[in-house]
C-alpha positions as CSV (number, residue, x, y, z in Angstrom):
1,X,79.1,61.5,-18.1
2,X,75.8,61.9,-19.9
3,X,74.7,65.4,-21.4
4,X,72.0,66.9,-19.7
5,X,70.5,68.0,-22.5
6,X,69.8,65.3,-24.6
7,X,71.2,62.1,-23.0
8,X,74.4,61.3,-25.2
9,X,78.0,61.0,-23.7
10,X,79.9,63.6,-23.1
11,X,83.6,64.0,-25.0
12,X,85.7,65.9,-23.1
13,X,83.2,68.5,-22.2
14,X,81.1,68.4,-25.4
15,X,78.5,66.8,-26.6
16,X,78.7,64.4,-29.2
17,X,75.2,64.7,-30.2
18,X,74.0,67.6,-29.9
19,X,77.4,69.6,-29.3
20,X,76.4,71.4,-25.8
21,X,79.3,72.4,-23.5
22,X,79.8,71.4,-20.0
23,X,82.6,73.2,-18.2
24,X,82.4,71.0,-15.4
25,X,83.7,67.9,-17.3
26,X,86.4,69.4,-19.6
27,X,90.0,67.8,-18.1
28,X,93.1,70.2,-17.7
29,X,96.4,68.9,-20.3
30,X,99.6,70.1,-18.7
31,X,102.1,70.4,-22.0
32,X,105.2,69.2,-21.5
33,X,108.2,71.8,-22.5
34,X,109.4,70.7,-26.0
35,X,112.3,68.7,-27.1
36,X,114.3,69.8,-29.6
37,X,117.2,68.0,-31.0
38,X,119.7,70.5,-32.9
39,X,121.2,67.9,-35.4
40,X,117.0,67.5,-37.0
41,X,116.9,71.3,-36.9
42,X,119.7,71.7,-38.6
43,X,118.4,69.3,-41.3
44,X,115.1,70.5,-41.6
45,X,116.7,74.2,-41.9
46,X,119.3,73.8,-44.1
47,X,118.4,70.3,-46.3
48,X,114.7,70.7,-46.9
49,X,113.8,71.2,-50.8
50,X,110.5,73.1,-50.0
51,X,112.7,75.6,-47.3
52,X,115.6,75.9,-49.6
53,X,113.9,77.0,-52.9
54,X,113.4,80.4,-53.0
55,X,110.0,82.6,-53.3
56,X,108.1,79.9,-51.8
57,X,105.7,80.5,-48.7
58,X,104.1,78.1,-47.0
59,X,101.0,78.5,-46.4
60,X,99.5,75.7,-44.2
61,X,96.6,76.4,-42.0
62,X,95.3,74.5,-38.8
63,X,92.5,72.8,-40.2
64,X,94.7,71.1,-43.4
65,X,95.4,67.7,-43.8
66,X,98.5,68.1,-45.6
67,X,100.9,70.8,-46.4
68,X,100.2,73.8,-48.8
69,X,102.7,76.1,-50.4
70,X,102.7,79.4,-52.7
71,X,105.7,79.9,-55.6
72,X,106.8,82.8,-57.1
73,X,106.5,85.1,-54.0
């Protein structure tokens, strides 16, 4: 679908030129429930070196590419 602003194609909605929004083309994701396997959890939990020292946050947001973490809480 082509924007009807400017011409360019459409992503999902948006614009990729000139970022306009068209409700009428944004598709509905159902999510699927999640999975989660107990034995990983358990590792994750209990044999991480970042989870198990202690003062330390982790302070990841959204937007970040990897994972940030504050000491000495």
């Amino acid at each position: 679908m082509k924007c009807k602003n400017c011409g360019a194609e459409l992503n999902n909605g948006r614009c990729e030129y000139c970022g306009s929004v068209f409700a009428e083309d944004t598709r509905l994701y159902t999510l699927k429930e999640p999975e989660f396997d107990d034995d990983l959890l358990f590792k994750l939990l209990h044999e991480s070196p970042i989870l198990n020292t202690p003062n330390t946050w982790e302070v990841t947001c959204l937007a970040d590419t990897e994972p940030h973490y504050i000491e000495g809480v």
